[in-house]
N, C-alpha and C positions, 0 to 999 in steps of 0.2 A: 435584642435583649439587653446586650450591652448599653444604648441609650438609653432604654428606660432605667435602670439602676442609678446612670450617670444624669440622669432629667431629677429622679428624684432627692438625690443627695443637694442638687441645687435649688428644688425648692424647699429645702430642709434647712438648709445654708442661707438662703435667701429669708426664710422666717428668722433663724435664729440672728441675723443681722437687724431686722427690724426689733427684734427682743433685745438684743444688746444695746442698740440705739435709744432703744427707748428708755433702759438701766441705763446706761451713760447721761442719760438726761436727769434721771432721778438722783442718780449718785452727784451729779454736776450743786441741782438744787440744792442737795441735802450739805453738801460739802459748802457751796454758802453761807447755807443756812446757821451752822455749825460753826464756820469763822466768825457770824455776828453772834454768836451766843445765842440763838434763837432756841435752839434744838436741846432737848431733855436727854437725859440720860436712856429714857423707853425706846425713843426714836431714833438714839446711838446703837444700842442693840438691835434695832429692825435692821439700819442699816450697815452694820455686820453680817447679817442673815443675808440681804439680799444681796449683800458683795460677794455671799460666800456661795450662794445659788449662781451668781454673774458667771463668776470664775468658772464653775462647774460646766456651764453652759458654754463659754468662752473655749473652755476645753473642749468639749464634743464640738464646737464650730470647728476648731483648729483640726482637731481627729479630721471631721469629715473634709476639711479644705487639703488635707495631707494626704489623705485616700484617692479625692483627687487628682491632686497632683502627681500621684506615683500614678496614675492611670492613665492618666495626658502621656507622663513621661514613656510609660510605658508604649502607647500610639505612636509616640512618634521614633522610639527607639525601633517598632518594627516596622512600621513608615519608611526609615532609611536605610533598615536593612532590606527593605524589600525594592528602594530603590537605588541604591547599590547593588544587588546583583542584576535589575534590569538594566542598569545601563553596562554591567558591567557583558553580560550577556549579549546587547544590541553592539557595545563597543565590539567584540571578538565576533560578531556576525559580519560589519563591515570591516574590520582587519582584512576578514574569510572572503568578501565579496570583492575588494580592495586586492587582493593576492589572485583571485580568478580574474579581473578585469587586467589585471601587471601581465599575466600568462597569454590570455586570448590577444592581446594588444602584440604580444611579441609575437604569437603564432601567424596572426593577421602580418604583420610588416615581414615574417620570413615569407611567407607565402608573394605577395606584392612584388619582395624584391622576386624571387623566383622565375615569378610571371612578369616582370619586367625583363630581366636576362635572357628569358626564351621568347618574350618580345620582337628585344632588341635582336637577337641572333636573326629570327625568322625574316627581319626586316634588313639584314644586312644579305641575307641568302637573296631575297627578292632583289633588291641592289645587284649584287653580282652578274642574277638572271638577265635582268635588265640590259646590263652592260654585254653580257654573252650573245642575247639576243642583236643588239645593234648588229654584229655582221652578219647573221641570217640573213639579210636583207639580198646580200651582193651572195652568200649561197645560194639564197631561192632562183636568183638571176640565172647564175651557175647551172642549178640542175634543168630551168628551163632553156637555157642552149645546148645543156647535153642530151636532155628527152628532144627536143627538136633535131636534134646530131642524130640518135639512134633513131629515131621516127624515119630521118633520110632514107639513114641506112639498110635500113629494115624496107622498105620501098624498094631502094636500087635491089637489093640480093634476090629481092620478089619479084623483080622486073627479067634480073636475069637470070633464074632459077626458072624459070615461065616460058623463055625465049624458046622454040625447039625450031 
């Protein structure tokens, strides 16, 4: 609705420009005409009359170029207030995402180091084992010469537990 009103004013505007141009031409002739003496007194009166209709006209051109203008101004005064609080709104969304992404980032590296420490421990216990393990080797020896020992033994006592 608003264009149409602001479509009409301009071709209103846009007439009243070819009407003035066209008086700007007459008044141009007449005003020669009137330097060389050409022009009568009759013709000094017409052209009072249609300076005085020019003007008139000139006025309502200006009215409506002023109407106008406060209607642009007015576009774009809400133009920027309405982009002004969108950025200002997207700015404080990214602050907001900006402030979520500072928190998960520190949550994420506590956790990290965390699981690195329990890591590292687990991987120093294994080490240990490791190392605990190496003499197993010479125990396993160990308890197979002792089962070999008690296997004897357990034969002799059975041999002479048996004897009658």
């Amino acid at each position: 609705m608003e264009s149409n009103q602001t479509l009409a004013p301009e071709k209103e505007e846009q007439k009243n420009q070819l009407n003035s141009d066209d008086n700007r031409a007459e008044q141009d002739g007449e005003e020669e005409q009137q330097r060389r003496g050409e022009c009568g007194d009759h013709e000094n009166a017409e052209s009072q009359t249609s300076s005085s209709l020019n003007g008139k006209e000139i006025l309502k051109a200006i009215e409506v170029v002023e109407r106008d203008s406060m209607a642009i101004a007015h576009s774009y005064t809400s133009l920027f207030a309405s982009l002004r609080s969108t950025l200002s709104e997207v700015t404080s969304t990214s602050v907001d995402h900006m402030i979520c992404f500072g928190d998960a980032a520190g949550r994420v590296q506590e956790c990290e180091l965390d699981a690195a420490t329990k890591g590292n421990r687990y991987i120093n216990s294994c080490l240990r084992l490791n190392e605990e393990m190496k003499g197993i080797d010479n125990l396993a020896t160990q308890l197979k010469i002792i089962r070999r020992n008690v296997d004897a033994l357990d034969s002799a006592v059975n041999r002479l537990v048996r004897f009658p």
